[in-house]
N, C-alpha and C positions, 0 to 999 in steps of 0.2 A: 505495428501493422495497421491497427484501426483503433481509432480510440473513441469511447461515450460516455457522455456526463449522466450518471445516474442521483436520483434520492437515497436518506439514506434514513431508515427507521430507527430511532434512539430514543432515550427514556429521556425524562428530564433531568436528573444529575449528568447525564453524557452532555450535553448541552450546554452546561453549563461549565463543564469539563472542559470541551473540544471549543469553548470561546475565551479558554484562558490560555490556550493553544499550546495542551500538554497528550495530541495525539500520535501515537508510532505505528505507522504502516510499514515500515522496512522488513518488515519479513511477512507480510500477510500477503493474502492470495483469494479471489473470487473463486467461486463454483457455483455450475447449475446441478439444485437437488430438486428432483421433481415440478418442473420448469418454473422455478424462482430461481434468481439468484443470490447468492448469501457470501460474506465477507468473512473470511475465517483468518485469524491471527492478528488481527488486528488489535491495539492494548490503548485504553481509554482510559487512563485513571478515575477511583472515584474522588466528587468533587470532595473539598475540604471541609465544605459545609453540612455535607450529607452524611449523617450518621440512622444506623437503625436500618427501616423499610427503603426510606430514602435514598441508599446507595444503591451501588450495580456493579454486577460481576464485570471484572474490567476486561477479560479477555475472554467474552461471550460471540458468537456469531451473530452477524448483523445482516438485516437482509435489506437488501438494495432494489429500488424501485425502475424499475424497466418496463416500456413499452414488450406485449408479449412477443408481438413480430420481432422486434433485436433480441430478446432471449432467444429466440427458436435460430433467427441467424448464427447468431454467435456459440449456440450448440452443436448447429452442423458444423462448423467451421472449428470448432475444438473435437470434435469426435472423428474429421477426416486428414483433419493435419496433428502435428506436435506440439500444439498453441497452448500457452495457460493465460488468463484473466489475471492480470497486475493493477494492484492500485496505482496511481502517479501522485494524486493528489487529495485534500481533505480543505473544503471551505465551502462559505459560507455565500451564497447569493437569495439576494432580498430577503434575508433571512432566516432562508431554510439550509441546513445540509448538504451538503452535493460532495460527491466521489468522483473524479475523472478516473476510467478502469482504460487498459488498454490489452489488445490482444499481442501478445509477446512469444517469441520465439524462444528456448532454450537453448545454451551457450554447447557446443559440441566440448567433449573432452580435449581437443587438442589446441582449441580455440581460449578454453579457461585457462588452459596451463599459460597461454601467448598472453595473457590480460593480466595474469598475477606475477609472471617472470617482467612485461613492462611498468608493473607498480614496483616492482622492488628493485629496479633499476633508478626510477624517478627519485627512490625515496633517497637510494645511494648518492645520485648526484646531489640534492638537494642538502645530506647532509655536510658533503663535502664542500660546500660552496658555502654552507655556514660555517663550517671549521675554520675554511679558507680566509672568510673575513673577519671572522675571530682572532685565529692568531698570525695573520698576515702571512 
């Protein structure tokens, strides 16, 4: 529905982590906690280098830097609809960190079931079109 590029506060091993581009957002999710917003689930391995004090917990909450007016939006707007905060993405401009978050809608139950019955359709055709030219 809307999307904004945020900052993103990391230690230096994350850093150096997230520029060997070994970060997994696939299952993490924004929230506003007492009007910041912070990254929960997100998994950032520690670098390879970093041993001791030097490392960091790899699946710690991270908080993300917003202008306070688009937090205060983007909180009315999840507390009067169904909305959650999705990360899209994780990179790197002039140097610094950036998160694109997007405000997302949740999948209806009968709508998931239509999404996972045409993945496993696709996967059926797919296999058969490799058998097929498999064994002729």
């Amino acid at each position: 529905m809307d999307t904004l590029e945020c900052g993103l506060v990391l230690t230096g091993s994350e850093v150096k982590s997230l520029r060997e581009g070994k970060a997994q957002i696939a299952e993490s999710y924004a929230r506003i906690d007492d009007g910041e917003l912070w990254l929960f689930g997100s998994h950032i391995p520690p670098w390879s280098y970093a041993v001791g004090f030097g490392s960091h917990d790899p699946d710690r909450k991270r908080k993300l830097l917003v202008h306070r007016h688009q937090i205060h939006q983007w909180w009315v707007k999840t507390q009067t609809q169904p909305l959650t905060i999705v990360p899209l993405q994780v990179y790197f401009k002039e140097g610094r960190a950036k998160v694109e978050i997007a405000l997302a809608r949740g999948r209806k139950q009968h709508d998931r079931r239509q999404a996972l019955a045409k993945r496993d359709a696709e996967r059926e055709i797919a296999v058969s079109v490799r058998n097929f030219e498999k064994f002729g």
